[in-house]
C-alpha positions as a Markdown table, in Angstrom:
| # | Residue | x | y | z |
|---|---|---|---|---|
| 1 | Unk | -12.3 | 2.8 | -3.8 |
| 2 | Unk | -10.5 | -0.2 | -1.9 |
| 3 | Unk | -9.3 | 1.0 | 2.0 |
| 4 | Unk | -10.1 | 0.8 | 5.5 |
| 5 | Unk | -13.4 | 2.0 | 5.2 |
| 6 | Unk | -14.6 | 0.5 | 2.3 |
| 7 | Unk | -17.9 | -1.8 | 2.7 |
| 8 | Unk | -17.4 | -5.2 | 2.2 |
| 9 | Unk | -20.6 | -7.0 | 3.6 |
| 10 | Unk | -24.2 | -6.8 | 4.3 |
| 11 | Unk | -23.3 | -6.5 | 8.0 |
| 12 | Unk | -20.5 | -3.8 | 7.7 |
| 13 | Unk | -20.8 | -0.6 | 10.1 |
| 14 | Unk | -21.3 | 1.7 | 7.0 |
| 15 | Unk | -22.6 | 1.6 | 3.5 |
| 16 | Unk | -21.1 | 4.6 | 1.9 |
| 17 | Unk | -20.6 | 5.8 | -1.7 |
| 18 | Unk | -16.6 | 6.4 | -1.5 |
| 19 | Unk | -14.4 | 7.2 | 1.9 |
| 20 | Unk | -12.5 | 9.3 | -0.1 |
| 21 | Unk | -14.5 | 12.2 | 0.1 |
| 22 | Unk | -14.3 | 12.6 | 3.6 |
| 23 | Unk | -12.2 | 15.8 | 3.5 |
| 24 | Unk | -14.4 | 17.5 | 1.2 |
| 25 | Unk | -17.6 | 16.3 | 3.8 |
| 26 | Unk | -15.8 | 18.0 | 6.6 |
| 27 | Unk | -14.5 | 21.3 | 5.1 |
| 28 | Unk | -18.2 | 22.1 | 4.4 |
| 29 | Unk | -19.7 | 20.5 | 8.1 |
| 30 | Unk | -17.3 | 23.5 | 9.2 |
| 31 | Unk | -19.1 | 25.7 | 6.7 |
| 32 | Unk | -22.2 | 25.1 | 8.0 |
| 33 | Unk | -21.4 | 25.1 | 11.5 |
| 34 | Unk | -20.3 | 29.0 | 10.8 |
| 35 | Unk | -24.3 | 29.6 | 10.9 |
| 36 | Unk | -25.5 | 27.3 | 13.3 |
| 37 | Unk | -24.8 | 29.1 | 16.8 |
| 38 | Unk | -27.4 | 27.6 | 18.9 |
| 39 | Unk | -26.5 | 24.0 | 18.1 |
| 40 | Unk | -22.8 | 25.2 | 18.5 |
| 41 | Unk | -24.4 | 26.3 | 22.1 |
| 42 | Unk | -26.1 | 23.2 | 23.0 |
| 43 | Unk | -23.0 | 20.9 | 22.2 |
| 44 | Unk | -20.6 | 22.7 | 24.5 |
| 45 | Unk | -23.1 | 22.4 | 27.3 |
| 46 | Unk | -23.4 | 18.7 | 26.5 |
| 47 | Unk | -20.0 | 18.0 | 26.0 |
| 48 | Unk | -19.8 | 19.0 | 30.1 |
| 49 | Unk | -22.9 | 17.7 | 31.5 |
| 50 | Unk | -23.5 | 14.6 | 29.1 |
| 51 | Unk | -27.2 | 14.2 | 29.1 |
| 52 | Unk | -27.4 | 11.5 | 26.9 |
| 53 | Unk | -24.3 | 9.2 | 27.7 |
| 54 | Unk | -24.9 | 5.4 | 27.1 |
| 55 | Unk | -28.5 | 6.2 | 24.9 |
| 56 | Unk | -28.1 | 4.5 | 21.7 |
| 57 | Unk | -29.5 | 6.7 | 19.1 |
| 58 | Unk | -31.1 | 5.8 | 15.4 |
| 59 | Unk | -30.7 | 8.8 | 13.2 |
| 60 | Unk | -32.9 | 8.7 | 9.9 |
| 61 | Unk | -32.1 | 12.1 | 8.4 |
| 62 | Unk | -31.2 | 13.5 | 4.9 |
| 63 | Unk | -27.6 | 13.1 | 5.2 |
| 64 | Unk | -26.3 | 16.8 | 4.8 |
| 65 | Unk | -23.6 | 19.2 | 6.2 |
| 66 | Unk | -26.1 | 20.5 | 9.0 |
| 67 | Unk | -27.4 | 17.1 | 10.0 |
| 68 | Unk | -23.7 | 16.5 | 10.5 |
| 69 | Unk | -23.6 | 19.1 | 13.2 |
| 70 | Unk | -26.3 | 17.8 | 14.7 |
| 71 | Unk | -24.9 | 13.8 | 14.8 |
| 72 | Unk | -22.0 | 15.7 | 16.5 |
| 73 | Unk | -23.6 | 17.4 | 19.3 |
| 74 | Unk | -25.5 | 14.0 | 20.0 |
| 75 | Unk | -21.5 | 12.6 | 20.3 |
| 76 | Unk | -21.1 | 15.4 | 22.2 |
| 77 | Unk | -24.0 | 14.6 | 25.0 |
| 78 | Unk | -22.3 | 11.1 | 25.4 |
| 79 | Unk | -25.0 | 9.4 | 22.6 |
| 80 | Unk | -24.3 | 6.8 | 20.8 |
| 81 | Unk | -25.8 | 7.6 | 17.2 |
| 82 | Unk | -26.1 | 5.5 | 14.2 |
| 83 | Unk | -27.2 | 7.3 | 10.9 |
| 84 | Unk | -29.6 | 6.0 | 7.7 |
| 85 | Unk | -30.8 | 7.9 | 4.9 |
| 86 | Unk | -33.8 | 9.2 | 5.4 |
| 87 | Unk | -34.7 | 9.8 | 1.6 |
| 88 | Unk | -33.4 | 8.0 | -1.5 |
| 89 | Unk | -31.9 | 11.0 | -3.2 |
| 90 | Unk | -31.1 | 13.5 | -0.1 |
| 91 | Unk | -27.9 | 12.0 | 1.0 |
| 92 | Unk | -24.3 | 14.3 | 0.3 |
| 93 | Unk | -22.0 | 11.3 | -0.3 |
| 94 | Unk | -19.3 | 13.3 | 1.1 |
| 95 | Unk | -20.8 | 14.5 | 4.4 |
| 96 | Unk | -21.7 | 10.5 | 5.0 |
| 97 | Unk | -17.5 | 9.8 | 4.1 |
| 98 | Unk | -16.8 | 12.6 | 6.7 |
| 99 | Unk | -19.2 | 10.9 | 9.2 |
| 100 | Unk | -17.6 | 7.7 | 8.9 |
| 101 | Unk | -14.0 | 9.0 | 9.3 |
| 102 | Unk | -15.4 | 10.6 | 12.8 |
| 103 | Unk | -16.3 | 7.0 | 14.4 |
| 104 | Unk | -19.9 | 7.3 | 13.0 |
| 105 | Unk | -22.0 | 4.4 | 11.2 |
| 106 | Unk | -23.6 | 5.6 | 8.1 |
| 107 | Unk | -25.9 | 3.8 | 5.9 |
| 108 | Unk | -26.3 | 5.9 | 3.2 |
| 109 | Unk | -25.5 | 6.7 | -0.6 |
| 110 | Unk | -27.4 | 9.1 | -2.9 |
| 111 | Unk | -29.4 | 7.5 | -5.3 |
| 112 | Unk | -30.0 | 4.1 | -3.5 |
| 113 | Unk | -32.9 | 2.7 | -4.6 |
| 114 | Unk | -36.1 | 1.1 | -2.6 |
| 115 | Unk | -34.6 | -2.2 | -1.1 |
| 116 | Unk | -30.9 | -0.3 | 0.0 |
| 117 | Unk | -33.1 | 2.1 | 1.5 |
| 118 | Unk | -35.0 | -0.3 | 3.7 |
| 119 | Unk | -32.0 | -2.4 | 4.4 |
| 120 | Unk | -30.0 | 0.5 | 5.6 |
| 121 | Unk | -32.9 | 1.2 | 8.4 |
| 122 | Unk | -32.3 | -2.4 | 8.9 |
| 123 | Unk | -28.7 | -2.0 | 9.4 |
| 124 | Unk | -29.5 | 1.1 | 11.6 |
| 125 | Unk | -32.1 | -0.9 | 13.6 |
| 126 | Unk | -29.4 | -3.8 | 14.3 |
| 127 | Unk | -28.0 | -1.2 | 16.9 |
| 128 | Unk | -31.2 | -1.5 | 19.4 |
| 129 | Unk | -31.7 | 2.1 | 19.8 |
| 130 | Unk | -33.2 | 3.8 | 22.7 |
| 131 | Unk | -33.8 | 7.1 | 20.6 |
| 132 | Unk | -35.3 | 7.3 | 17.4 |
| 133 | Unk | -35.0 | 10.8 | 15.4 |
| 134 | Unk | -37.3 | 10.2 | 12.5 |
| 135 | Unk | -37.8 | 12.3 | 9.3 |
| 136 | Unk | -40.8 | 11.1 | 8.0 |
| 137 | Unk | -41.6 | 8.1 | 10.3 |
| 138 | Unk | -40.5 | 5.1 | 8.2 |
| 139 | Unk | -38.0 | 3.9 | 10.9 |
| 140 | Unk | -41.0 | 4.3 | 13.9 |
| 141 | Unk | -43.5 | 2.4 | 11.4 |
| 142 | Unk | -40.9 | -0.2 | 10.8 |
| 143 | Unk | -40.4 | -0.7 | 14.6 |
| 144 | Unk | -43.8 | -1.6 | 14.8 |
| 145 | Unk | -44.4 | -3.7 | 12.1 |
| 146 | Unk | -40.9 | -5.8 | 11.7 |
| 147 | Unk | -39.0 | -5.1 | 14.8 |
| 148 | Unk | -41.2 | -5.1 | 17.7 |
| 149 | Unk | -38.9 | -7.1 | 19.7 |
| 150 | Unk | -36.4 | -3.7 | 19.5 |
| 151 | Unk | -39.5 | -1.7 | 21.3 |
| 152 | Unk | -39.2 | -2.5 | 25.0 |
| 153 | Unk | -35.4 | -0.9 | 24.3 |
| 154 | Unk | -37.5 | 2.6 | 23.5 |
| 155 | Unk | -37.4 | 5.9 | 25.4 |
| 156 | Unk | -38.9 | 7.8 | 22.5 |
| 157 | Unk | -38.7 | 9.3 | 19.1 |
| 158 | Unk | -38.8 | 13.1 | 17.7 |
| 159 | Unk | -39.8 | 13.3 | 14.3 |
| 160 | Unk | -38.9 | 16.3 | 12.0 |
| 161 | Unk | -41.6 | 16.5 | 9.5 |
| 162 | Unk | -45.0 | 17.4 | 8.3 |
| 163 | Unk | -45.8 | 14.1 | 6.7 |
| 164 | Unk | -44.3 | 12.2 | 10.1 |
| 165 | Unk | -46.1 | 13.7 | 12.4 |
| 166 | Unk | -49.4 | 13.0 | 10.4 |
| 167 | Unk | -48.3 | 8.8 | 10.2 |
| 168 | Unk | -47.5 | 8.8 | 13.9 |
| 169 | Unk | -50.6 | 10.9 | 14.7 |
| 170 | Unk | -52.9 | 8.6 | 12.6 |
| 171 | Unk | -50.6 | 6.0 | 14.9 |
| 172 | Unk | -52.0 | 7.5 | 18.1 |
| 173 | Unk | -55.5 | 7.5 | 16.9 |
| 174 | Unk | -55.5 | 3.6 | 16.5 |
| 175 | Unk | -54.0 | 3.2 | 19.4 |
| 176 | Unk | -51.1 | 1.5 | 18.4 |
| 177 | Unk | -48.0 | 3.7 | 19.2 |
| 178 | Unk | -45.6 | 1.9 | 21.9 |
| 179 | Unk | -43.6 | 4.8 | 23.2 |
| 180 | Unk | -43.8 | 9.0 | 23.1 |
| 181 | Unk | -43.1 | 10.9 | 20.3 |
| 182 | Unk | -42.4 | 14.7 | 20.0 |
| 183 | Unk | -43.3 | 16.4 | 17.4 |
| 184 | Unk | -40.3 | 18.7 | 16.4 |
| 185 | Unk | -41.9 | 20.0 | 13.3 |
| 186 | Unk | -44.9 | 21.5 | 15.3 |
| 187 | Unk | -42.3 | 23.4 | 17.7 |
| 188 | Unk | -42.8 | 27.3 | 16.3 |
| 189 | Unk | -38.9 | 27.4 | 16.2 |
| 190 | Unk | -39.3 | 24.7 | 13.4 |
| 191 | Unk | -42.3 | 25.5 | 11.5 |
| 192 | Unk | -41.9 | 28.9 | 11.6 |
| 193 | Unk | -38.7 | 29.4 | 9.8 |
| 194 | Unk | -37.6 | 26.0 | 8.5 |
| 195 | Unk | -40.7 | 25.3 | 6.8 |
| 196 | Unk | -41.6 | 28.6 | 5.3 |
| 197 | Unk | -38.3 | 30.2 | 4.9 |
| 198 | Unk | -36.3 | 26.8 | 4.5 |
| 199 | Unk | -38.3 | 25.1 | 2.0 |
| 200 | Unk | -39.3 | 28.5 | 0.6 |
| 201 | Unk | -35.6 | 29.2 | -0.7 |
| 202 | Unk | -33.9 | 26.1 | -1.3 |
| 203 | Unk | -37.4 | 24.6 | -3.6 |
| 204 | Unk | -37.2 | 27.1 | -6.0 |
| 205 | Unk | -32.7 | 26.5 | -5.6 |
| 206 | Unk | -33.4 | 23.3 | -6.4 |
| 207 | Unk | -35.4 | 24.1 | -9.1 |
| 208 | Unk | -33.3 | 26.4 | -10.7 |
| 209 | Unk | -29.9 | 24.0 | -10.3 |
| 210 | Unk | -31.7 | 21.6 | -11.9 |
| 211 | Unk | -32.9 | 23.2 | -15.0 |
| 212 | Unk | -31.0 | 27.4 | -15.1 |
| 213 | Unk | -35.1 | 28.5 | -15.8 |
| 214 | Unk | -35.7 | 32.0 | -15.5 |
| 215 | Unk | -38.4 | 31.8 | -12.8 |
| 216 | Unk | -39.5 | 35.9 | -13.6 |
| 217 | Unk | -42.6 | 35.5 | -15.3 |
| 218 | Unk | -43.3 | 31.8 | -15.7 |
| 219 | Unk | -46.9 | 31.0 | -13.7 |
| 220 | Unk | -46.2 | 28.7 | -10.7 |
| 221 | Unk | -48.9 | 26.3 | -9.0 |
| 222 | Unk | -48.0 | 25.9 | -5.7 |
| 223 | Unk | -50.3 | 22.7 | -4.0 |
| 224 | Unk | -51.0 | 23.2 | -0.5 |
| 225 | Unk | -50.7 | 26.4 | 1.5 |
| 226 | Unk | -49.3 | 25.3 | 4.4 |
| 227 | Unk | -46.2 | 26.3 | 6.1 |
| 228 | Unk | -43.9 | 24.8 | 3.4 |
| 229 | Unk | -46.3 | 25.7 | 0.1 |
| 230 | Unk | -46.6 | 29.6 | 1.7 |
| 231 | Unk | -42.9 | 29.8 | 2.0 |
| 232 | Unk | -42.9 | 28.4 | -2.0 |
| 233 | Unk | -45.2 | 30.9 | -3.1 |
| 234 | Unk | -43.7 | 33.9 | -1.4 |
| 235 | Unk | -40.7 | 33.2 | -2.8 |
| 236 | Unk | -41.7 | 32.3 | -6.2 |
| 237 | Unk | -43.7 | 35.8 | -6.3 |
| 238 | Unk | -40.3 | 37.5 | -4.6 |
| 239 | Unk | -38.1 | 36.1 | -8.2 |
| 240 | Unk | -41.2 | 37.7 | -10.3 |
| 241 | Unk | -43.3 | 34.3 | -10.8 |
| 242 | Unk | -47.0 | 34.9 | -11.1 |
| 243 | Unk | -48.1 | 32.3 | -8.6 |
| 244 | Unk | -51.6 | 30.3 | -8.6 |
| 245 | Unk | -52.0 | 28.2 | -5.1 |
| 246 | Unk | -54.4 | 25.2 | -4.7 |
| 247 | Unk | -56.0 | 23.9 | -1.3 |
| 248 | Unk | -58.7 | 21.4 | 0.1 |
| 249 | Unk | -58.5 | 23.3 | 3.5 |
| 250 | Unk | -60.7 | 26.8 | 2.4 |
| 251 | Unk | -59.2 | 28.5 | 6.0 |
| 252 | Unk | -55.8 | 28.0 | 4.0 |
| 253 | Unk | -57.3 | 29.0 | 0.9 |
| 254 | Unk | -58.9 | 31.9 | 1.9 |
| 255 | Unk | -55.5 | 33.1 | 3.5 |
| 256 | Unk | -53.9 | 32.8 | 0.4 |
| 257 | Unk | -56.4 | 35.1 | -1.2 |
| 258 | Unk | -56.0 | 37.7 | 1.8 |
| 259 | Unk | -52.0 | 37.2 | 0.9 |
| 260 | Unk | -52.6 | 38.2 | -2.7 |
| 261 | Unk | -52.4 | 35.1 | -4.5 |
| 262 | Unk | -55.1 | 33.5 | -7.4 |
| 263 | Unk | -56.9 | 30.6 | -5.9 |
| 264 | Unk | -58.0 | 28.0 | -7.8 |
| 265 | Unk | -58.5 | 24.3 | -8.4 |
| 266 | Unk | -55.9 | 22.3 | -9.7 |
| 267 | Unk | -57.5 | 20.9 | -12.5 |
| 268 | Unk | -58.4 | 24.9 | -13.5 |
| 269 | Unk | -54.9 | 25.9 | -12.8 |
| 270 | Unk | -53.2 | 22.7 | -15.2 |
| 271 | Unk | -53.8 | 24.3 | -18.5 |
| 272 | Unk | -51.9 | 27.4 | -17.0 |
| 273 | Unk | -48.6 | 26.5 | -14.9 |
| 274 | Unk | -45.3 | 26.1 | -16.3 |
| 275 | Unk | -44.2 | 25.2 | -13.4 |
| 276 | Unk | -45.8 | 22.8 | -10.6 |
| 277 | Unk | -44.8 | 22.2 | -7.1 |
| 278 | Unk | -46.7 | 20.1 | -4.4 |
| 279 | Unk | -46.0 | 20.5 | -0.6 |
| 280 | Unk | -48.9 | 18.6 | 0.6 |
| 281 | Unk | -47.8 | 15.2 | 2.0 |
| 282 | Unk | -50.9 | 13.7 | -0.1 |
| 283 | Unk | -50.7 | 11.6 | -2.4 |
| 284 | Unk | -51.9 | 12.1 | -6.2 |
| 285 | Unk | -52.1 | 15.7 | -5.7 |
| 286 | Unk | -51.5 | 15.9 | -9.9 |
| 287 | Unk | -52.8 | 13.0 | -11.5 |
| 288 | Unk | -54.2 | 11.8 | -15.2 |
| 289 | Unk | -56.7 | 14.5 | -15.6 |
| 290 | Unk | -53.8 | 16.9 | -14.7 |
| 291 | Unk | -51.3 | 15.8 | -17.1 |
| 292 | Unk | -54.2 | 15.2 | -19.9 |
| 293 | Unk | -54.5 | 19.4 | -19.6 |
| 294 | Unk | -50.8 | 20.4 | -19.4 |
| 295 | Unk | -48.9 | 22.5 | -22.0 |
| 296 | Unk | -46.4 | 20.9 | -23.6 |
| 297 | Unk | -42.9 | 21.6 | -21.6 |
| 298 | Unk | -44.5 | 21.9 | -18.3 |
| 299 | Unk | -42.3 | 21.4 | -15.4 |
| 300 | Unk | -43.2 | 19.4 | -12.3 |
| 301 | Unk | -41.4 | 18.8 | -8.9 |
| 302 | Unk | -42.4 | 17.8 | -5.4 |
| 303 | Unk | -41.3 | 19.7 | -2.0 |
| 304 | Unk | -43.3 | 17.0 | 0.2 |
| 305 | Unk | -41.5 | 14.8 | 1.9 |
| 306 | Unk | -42.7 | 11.6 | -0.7 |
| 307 | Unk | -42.8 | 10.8 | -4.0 |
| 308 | Unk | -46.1 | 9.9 | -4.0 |
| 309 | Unk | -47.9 | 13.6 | -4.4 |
| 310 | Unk | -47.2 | 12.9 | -8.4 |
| 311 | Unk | -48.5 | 10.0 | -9.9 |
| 312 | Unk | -45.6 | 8.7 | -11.7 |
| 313 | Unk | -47.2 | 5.4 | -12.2 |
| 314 | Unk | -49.9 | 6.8 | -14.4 |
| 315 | Unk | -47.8 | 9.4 | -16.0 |
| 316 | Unk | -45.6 | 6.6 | -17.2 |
| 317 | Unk | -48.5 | 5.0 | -18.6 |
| 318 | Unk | -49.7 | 8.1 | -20.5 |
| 319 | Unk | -46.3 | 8.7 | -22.1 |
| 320 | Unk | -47.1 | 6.4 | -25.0 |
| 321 | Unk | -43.2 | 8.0 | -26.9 |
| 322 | Unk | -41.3 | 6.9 | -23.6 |
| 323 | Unk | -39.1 | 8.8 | -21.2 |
| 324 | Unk | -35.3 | 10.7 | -21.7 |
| 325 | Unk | -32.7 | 12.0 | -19.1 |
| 326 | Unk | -32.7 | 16.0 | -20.5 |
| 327 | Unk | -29.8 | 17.3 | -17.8 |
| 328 | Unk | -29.5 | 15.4 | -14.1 |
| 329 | Unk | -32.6 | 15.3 | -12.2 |
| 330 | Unk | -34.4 | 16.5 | -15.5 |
| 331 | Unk | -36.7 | 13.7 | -17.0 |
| 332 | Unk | -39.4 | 14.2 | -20.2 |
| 333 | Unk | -42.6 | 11.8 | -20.7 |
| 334 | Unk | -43.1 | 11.6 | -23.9 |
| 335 | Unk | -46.9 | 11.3 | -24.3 |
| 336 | Unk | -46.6 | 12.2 | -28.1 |
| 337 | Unk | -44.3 | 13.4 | -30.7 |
| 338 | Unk | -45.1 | 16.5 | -30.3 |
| 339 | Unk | -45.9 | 17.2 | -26.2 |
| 340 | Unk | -44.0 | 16.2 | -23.1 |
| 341 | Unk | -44.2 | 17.0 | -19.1 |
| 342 | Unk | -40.6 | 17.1 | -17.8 |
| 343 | Unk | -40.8 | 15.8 | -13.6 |
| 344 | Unk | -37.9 | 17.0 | -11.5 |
| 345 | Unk | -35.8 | 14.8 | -9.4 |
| 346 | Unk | -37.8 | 11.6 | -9.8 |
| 347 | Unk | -41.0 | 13.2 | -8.0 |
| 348 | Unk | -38.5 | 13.5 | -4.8 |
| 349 | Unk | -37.6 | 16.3 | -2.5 |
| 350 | Unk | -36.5 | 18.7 | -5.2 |
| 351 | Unk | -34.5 | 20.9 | -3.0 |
| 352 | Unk | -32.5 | 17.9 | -1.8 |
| 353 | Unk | -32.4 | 16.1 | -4.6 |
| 354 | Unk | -31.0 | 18.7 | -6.8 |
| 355 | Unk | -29.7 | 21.4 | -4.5 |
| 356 | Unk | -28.0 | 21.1 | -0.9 |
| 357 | Unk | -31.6 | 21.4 | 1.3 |
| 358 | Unk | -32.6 | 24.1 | 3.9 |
| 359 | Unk | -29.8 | 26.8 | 4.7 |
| 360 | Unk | -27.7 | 26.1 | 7.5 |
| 361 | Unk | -29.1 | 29.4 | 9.6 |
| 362 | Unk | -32.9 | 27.7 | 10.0 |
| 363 | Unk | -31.6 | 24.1 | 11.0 |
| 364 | Unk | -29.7 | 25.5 | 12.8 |
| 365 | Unk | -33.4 | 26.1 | 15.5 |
| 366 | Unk | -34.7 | 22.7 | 13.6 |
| 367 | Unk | -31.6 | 20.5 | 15.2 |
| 368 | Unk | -31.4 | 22.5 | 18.4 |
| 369 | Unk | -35.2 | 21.2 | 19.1 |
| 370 | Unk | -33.9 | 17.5 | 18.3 |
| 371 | Unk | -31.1 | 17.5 | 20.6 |
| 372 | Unk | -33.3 | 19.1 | 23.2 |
| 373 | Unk | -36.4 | 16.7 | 23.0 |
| 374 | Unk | -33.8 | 13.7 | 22.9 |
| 375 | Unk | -32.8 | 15.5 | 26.6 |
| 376 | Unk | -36.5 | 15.8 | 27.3 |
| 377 | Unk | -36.8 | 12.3 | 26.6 |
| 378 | Unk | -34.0 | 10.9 | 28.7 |
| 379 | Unk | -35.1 | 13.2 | 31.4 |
| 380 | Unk | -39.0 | 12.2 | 31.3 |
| 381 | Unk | -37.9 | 8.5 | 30.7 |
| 382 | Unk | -41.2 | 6.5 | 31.8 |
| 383 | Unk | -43.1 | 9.5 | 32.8 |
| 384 | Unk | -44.6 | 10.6 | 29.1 |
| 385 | Unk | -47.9 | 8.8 | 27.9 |
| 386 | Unk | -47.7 | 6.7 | 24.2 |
| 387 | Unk | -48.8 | 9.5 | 22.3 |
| 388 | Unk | -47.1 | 12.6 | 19.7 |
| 389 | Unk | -46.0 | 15.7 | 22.4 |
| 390 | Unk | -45.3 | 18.6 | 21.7 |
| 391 | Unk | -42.0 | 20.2 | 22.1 |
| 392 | Unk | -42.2 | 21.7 | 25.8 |
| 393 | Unk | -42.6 | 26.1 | 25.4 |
| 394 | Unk | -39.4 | 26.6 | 27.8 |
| 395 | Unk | -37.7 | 24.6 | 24.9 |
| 396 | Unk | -39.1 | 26.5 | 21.7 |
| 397 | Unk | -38.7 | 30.2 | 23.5 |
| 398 | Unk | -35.0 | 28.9 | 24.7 |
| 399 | Unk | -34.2 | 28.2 | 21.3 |
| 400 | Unk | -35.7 | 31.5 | 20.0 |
| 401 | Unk | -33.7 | 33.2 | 22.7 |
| 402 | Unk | -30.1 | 32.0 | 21.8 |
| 403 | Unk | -30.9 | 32.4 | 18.2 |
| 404 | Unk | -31.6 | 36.4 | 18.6 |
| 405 | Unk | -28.7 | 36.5 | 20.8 |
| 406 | Unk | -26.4 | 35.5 | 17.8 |
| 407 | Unk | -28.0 | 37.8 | 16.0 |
| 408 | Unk | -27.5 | 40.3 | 18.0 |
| 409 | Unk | -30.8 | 41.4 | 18.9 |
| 410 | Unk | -32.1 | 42.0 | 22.0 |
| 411 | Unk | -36.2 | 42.4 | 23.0 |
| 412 | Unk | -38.2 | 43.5 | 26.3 |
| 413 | Unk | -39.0 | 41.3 | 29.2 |
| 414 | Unk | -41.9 | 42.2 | 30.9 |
| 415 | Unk | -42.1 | 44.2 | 34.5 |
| 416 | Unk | -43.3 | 42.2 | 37.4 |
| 417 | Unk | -46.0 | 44.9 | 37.3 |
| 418 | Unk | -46.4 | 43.0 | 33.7 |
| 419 | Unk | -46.7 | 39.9 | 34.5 |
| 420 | Unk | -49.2 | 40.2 | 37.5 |
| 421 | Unk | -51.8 | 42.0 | 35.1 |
| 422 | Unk | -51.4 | 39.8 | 32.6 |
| 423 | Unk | -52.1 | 36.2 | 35.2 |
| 424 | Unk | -54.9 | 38.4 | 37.0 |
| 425 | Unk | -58.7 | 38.8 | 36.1 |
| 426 | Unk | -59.7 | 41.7 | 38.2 |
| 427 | Unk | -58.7 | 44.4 | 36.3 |
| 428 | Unk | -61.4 | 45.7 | 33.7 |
| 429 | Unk | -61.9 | 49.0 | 31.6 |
């Protein structure tokens, strides 16, 4: 589409899909702001006090109605934010239309493939950012291996998930990371609810947009028990799955057998799923002796935040009758006449590749802890050592605070009777 906002060079301010789907971006940004009272809270009070006017923000995020609502409460505190794609396939073409319409540049179109991806954070990186929000740590790594002269311009970075925070930790250990980092996923406020209940809900939506599968008694291997892979399984088992879990970690493991669930190895459990979902953040979680044991039909989809927990390389090799499209986001191997393993959204985020991503209620805490450590950042400028942080407890429990307020729930505070008991020693049986 030919217009104002249409992208005519390498070096525009956006790379979009089509501007004129701006109206339908914003009339469901509104929607999601409905359920998104704390980050509706923490913009009003920055749009007053303007904690972060003249910080120049890089945003690599999946491109959706809530992380709208976040860019705009940045705006709000007086940022100046620049968005990229943080995942090939995650972006809502018209939530990045109704970005650019609002004064934003956006880099991002769903279903761009390898070298748009990296040339958006390029583009993003051309605005010398002060702030880096990162969702999976690919615009922090690039900093450091490309752009170091952009790193004396850093304050910090948060980064949103799992598989980040285990990059920029590995970072820290070699002693190689230039400026703090804090860890949003780790705040309970995230992990709690946006991991569990988030991916929980909107992995099996995905799944189920993708394909219309009745989940109710189809077996389901879940890969990893953490956070993300217990919110899977509880919520296959909720829609009547019967649901085998795998782990290297046996504490994990052996809380998934206290929790109910079969435990088992996933080369025992390949000859039994239907349907397999990792949420690891490994790589080559299901792999050739995997696929060798599948039924024929077998579904498989990832919930990690890369494609690389499916070996799609080998599986490619093994399908000797080739590959077809059978709806969007639904792909067969052929490895014979006869069998074939169908992969879900090219191995990517399944729930933002084929659905819409987390609901708006539990990003709503997941965004309130990113515009709150970008404050903590600004504020503690020069003060915070080159390692990951944690976000700060007055943060988490403020968050957790407003949150049961919207709900409309209120809990005890503790007598100052209480709290001396509970700081003292002296007191015994």
């Amino acid at each position: 589409m030919k217009g104002p906002f249409v992208n005519e060079t390498a070096n525009a301010r956006y790379d979009i899909r089509d501007i004129g789907l701006a109206d339908k971006g914003k009339h469901r940004i509104d929607w999601a702001a409905r359920e998104m009272p704390v980050l509706a809270e923490i913009r009003q009070r920055f749009s007053q006090d303007r904690p972060l006017a003249g910080i120049r923000i890089v945003a690599c995020v999946h491109v959706t109605t809530e992380t709208a609502n976040l860019a705009y409460a940045l705006q709000a505190g007086g940022a100046d934010a620049v968005i990229c794609a943080s995942n090939p396939l995650s972006t809502q073409d018209d939530v990045a239309a109704a970005l650019v319409t609002d004064g934003f540049q956006v880099y991002a179109i769903k279903g761009e493939d390898g070298e748009t991806y990296y040339r958006h954070i390029q583009q993003a990186l051309a605005h010398r950012p002060n702030i880096v929000i990162d969702d999976g740590a690919d615009v922090v790594t690039t900093l450091h291996q490309d752009r170091r002269d952009l790193l004396p311009e850093m304050i910090g970075s948060t980064e949103e998930t799992t598989t980040g925070v285990i990059r920029l930790r590995a970072m820290e250990h070699d002693g190689v990371l230039k400026f703090p980092v804090i860890a949003v996923n780790d705040a309970d406020t995230k992990h709690f609810f946006d991991n569990r209940y988030g991916t929980g809900q909107s992995t099996l939506d995905g799944i189920i947009r993708a394909t219309n599968i009745l989940l109710a008694g189809k077996t389901v291997v879940v890969a990893g028990y953490g956070w993300c892979g217990r919110g899977i399984a509880m919520r296959a088992r909720g829609m009547g799955s019967h649901v085998i879990v795998t782990e290297v970690n046996p504490t994990r493991a052996l809380e998934a057998v206290m929790d109910g669930f079969v435990v088992s190895t996933m080369l025992e459990a390949s000859d039994k799923g239907d349907i397999f979902i990792t949420a690891t953040g490994d790589i080559n979680v299901i792999d050739r002796a995997h696929f060798e044991r599948m039924k024929s039909g077998a579904i498989i989809c990832n919930a990690g935040h890369f494609n690389s927990e499916i070996n799609l390389k080998m599986l490619d090799e093994l399908a000797a009758e080739g590959r077809r499209e059978l709806r969007p986001f639904v792909e067969e191997y052929r490895l014979t006449p006869e069998r074939g393993i169908v992969v879900l959204g090219d191995g990517r985020l399944i729930n933002l590749a084929a659905a819409e991503g987390h609901p708006a209620s539990v990003m709503d805490m997941s965004f309130a802890n990113q515009a709150l450590a970008c404050e903590y950042l600004v504020k503690e400028r020069g003060k915070l050592e080159h390692v990951v942080h944690g976000v700060p407890t007055d943060i988490d429990h403020e968050i957790a605070r407003v949150k049961l307020r919207s709900m409309g729930v209120s809990i005890d505070t503790l007598t100052l009777e209480q709290e001396h008991y509970l700081s003292s020693w002296q007191s015994g049986t």
